[in-house]
C-alpha positions as CSV (number, residue, x, y, z in Angstrom):
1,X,58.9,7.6,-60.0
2,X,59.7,6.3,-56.5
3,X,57.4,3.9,-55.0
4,X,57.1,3.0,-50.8
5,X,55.7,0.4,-49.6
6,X,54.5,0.6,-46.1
7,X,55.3,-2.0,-43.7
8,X,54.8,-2.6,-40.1
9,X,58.8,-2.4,-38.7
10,X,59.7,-5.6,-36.3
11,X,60.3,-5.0,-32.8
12,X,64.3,-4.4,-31.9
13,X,66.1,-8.0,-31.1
14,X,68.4,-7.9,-28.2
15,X,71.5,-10.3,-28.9
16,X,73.8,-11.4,-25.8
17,X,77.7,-11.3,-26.7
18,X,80.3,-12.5,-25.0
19,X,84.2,-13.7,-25.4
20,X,87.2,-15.0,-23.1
21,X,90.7,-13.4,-23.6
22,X,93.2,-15.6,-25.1
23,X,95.7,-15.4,-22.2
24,X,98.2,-16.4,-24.4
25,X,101.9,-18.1,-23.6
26,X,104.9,-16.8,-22.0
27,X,106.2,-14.7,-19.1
28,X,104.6,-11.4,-17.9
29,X,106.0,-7.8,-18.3
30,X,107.5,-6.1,-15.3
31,X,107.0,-2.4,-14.1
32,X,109.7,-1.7,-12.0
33,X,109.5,1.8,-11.2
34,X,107.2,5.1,-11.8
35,X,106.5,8.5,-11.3
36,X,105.3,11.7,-12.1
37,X,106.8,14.9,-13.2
38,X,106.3,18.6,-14.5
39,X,105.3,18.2,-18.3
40,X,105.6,17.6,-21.2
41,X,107.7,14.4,-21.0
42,X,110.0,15.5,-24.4
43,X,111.7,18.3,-21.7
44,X,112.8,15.4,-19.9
45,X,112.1,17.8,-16.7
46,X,112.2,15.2,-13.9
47,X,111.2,17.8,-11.4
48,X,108.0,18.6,-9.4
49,X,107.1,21.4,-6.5
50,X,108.6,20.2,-3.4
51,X,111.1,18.3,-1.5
52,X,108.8,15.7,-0.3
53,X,108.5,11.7,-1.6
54,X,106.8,11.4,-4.2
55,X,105.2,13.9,-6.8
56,X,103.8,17.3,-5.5
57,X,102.2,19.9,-8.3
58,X,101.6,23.4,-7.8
59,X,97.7,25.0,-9.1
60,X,98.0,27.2,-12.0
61,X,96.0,29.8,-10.1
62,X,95.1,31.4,-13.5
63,X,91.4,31.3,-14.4
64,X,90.6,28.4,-17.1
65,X,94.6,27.2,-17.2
66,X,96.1,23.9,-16.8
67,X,98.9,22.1,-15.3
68,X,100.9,19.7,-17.1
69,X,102.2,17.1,-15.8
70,X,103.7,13.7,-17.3
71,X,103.4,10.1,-15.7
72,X,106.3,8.0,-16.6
73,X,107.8,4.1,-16.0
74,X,110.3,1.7,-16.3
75,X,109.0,-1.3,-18.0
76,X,110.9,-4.9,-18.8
77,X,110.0,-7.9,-20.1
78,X,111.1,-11.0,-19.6
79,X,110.3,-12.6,-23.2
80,X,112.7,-9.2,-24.3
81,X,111.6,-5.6,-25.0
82,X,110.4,-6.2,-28.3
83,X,107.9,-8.5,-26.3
84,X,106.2,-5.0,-25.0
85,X,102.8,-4.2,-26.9
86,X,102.0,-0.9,-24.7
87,X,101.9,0.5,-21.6
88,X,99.2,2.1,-20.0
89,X,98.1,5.1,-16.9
90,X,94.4,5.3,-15.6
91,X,94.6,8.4,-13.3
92,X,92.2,8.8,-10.4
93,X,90.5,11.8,-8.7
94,X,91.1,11.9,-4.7
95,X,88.3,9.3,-3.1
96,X,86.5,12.1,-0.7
97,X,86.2,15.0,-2.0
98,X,83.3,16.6,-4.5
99,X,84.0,18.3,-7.6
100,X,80.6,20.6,-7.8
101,X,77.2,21.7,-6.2
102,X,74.6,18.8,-6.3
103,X,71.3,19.9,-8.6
104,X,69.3,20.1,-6.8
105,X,71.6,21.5,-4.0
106,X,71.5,20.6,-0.4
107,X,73.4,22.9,0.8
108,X,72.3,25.0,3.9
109,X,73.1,28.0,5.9
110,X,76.2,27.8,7.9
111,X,77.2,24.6,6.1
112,X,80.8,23.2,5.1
113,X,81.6,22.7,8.5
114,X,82.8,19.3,9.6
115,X,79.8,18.7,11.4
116,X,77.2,20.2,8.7
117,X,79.3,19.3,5.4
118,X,78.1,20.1,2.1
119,X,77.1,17.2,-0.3
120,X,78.2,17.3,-4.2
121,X,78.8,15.2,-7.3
122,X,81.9,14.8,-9.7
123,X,85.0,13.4,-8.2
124,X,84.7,11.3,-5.6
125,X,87.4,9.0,-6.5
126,X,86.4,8.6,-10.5
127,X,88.8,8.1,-13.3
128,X,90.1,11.2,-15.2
129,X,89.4,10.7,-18.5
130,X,90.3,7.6,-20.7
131,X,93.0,5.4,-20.2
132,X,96.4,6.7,-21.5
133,X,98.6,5.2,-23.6
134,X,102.6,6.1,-23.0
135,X,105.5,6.5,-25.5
136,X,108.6,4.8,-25.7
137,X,111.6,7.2,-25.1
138,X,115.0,6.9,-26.7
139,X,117.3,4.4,-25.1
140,X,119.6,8.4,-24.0
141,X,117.1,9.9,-23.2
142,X,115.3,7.6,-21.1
143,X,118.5,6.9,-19.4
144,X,119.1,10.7,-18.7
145,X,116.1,11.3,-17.5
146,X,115.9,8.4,-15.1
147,X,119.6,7.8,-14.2
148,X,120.7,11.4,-14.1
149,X,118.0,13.8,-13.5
150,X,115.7,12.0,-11.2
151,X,118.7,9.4,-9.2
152,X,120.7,12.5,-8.8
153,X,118.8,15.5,-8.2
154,X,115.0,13.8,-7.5
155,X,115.4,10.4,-5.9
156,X,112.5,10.4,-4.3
157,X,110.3,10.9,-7.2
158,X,109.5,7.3,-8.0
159,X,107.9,4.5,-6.3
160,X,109.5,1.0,-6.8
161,X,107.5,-1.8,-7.4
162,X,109.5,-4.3,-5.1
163,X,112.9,-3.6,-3.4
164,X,115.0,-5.7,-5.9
165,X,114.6,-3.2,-8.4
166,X,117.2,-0.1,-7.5
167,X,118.7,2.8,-8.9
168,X,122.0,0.5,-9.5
169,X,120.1,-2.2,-10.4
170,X,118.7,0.0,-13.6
171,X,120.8,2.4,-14.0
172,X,124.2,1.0,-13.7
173,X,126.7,0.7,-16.8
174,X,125.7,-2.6,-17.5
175,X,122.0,-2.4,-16.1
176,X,118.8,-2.7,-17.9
177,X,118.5,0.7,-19.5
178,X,121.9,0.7,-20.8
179,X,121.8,-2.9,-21.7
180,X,118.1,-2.1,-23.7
181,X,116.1,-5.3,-21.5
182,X,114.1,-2.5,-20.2
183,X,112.8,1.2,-21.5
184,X,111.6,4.6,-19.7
185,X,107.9,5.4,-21.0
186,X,106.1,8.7,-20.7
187,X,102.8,10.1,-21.4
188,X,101.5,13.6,-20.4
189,X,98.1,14.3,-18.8
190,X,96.5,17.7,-17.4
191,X,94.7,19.0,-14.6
192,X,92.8,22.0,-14.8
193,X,92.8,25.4,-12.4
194,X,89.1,24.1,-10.9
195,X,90.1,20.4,-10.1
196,X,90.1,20.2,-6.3
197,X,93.1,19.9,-4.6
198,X,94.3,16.5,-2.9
199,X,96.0,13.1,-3.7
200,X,95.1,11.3,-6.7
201,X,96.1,8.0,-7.6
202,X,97.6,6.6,-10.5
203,X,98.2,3.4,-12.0
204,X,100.6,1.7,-14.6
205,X,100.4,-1.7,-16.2
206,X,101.8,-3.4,-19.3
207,X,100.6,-6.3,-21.8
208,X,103.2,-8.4,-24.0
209,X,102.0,-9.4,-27.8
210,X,100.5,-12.0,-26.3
211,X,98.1,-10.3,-24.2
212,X,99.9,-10.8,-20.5
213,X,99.2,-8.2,-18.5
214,X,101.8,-7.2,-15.9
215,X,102.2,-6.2,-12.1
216,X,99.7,-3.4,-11.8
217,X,102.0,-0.3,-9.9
218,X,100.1,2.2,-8.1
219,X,101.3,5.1,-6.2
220,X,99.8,8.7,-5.5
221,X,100.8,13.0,-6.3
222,X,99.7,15.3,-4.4
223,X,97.7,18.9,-6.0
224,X,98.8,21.5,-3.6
225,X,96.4,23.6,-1.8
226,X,95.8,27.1,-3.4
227,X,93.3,29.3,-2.0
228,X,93.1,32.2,-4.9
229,X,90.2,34.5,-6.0
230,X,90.1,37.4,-8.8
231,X,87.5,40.7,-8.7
232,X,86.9,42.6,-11.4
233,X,86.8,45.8,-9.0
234,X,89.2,48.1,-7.9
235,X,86.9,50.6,-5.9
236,X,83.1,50.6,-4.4
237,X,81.4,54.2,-5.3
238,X,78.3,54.5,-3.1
239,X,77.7,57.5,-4.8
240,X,75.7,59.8,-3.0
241,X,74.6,58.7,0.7
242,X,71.5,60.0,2.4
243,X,71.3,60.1,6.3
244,X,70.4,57.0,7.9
245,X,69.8,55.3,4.7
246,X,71.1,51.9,3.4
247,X,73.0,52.8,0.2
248,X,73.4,49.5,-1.8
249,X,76.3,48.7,-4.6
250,X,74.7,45.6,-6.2
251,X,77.5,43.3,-7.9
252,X,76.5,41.1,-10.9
253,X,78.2,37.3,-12.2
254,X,79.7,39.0,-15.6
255,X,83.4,39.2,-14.9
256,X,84.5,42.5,-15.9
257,X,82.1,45.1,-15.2
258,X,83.5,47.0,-12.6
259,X,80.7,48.8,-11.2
260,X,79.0,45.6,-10.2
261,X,81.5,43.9,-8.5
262,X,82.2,40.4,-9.7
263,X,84.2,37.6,-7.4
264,X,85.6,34.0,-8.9
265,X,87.5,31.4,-7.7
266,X,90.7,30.8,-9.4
267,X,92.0,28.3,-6.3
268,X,91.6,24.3,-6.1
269,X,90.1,24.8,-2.8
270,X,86.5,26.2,-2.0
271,X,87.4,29.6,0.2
272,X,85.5,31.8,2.1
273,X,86.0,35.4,1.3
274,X,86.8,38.1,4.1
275,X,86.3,41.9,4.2
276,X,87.8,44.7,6.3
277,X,86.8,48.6,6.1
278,X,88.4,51.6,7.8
279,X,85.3,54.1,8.6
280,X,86.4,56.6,5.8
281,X,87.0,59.6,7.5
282,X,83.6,59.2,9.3
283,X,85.0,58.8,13.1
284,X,83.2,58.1,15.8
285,X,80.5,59.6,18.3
286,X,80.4,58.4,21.9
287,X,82.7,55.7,21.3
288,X,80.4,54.7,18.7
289,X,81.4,54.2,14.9
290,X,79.1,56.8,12.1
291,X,79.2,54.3,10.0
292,X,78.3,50.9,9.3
293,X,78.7,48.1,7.0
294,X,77.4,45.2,4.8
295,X,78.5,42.8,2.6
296,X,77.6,39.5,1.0
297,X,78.4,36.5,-1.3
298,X,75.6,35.9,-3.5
299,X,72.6,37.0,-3.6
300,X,70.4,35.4,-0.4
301,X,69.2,37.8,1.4
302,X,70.0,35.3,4.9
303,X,73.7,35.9,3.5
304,X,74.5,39.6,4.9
305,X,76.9,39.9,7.1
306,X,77.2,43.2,9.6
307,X,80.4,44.7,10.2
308,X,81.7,47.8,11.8
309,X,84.7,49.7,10.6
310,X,88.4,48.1,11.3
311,X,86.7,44.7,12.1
312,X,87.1,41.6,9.9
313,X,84.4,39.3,9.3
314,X,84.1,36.2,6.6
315,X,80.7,35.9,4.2
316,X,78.6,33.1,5.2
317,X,78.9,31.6,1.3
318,X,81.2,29.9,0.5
319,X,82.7,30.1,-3.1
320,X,83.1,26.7,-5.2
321,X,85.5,25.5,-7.1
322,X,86.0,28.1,-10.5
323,X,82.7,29.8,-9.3
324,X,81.8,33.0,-10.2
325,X,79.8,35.3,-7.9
326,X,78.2,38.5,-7.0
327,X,79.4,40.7,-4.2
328,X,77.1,43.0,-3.0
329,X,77.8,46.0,-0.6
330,X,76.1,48.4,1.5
331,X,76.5,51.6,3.7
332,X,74.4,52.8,6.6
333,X,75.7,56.6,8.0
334,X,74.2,57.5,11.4
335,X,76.1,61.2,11.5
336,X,78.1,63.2,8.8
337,X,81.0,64.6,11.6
338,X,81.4,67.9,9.3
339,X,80.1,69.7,6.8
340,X,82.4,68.1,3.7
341,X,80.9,66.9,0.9
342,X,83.5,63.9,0.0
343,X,84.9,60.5,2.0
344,X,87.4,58.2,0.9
345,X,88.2,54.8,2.5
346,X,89.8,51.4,2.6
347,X,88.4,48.2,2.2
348,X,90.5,44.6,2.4
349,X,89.5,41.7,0.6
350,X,91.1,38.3,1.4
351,X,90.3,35.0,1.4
352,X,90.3,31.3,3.6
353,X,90.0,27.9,2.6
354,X,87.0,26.4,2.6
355,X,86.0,22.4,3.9
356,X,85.3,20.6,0.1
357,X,81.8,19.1,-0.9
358,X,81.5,15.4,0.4
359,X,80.5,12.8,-2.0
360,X,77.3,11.3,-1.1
361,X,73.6,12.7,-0.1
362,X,72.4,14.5,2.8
């Protein structure tokens, strides 16, 4: 038999906690030198996208991928190596940019522009994720990496914490990495296809065994711009066409039904999508096109855009970061020029970048 015995329950006690960190004894560890590279760290790559100083990385421009890249130091200490208890990355989105739409959104007809931005959340400077923790890489390899790959083929990869600390100064046959008083330590770390494009900051520090924290070494890569979309169509049917009658072609927002045509951003930029459509056959009559177009991103109806044939002309929405939207199409014929029962066309899709949300309200 189980008994209860009912009890009134005492209200929740709030306790204060608190400590102060034992700064211990001895000197501090010293980052001399970091950078970032293509991943992983084990193919001891030492390469990035472009020429320029410092780390550049290309997008993946594949729908849900990731690029890997690794973020990597030179640490000493000078209590001795074995004096190292970890070193550490905290990576950091770029300060003005927005990763998505607010909820509620703000956003209004014609916005994006400079002077009428768009307002968003995510981003804005935050850190990426937790803290990381990087490995310790064999004396060689460390030494490899650093002294061959990178001072030989990538030298301006890294950024130096103070001008004392050189390539000859590390690397030479009786420098630090060679002698052991200081190690190469790498950790990898991702960013996916929808993470806006722009420079984020990271930054390394060390602690000893006895809790000393070292020079904190910041420096910045760069996400290239891509501007990429994917459709799921390959052709617009509008069936059959009455006389001075709209025809519509409705799109939908599941990827892959090509009768509804289905747009998505695969870029780290916002873009604008463009449209251009010869007259199918339909030629003109007093100078005047037989055939008219319209088009639209989304579905709001203040979102149509007009177009005759051979003239370009960008939607009015703009597509976010991995967004997936509808593109709707219509068809308004004012004359058939003959008496055939078929007409084939042309129509161009392309694409522009668009401004990126701000962080903050309107």
């Amino acid at each position: 038999m189980l008994l209860f015995v009912l009890a009134p329950v005492a209200a929740l006690a709030q306790v204060t906690t608190g400590l102060t960190r034992d700064s211990g004894g001895g000197a501090a560890p010293i980052i001399k030198t970091k950078w970032e590279m293509n991943g992983p760290w084990t193919a001891l790559k030492g390469t990035d996208d472009a020429i320029t100083a410092g780390a550049q990385f290309k997008a993946p421009g594949v729908w849900d991928a990731t690029m890997q890249y690794s973020v990597c130091a030179v640490v000493t200490d000078p209590d001795g190596v074995a004096d190292i208890n970890a070193v550490y990355a905290d990576i950091y989105y770029p300060t003005a940019m927005a990763l998505h739409e607010s909820v509620p959104t703000t956003d209004v007809i014609n916005g994006g522009t400079t002077a009428n931005p768009d307002y968003g959340q995510g981003a804005c400077g935050n850190q990426i994720g937790d803290e990381a923790k990087l490995t310790k890489l064999p004396k060689m390899d460390g030494y490899n990496l650093f002294c061959d790959t990178i001072k030989n083929h990538n030298n301006n990869l890294p950024t130096f914490s103070a001008t004392v600390y050189t390539y000859n100064e590390i690397c030479a046959a009786d420098g630090e990495l060679m002698k052991e008083t200081a190690s190469v330590y790498c950790a990898d770390r991702t960013l996916r296809w929808e993470d806006p494009a722009g420079t984020y900051k990271i930054t390394v520090f060390s602690l000893d065994k006895a809790g000393v924290f070292s020079n904190l070494l910041e420096n910045n890569f760069t996400y290239l711009p891509l501007t990429a979309y994917a459709v799921d169509f390959t052709n617009v049917n509008y069936g059959l066409v009455k006389l001075n009658t709209h025809k519509l072609i409705s799109g939908d927002l599941t990827f892959g039904t090509a009768a509804q045509p289905t747009v998505r951003n695969i870029g780290n930029t916002r873009l604008y999508m463009g449209v251009k459509q010869n007259d199918m056959g339909l030629g003109t009559t007093d100078g005047v096109y037989n055939v008219k177009y319209d088009g639209r991103v989304g579905n709001a109806e203040a979102d149509w855009k007009n177009y005759w044939p051979e003239s370009h002309v960008w939607f009015e929405d703009i597509l976010d970061l991995s967004e997936t939207e509808e593109m709707d199409f219509s068809i308004l014929i004012t004359k058939f020029p003959a008496p055939s029962t078929t007409y084939t066309g042309t129509m161009i899709l392309d694409a522009k970048m668009a401004n990126f949300r701000m962080c903050g309200t309107r």
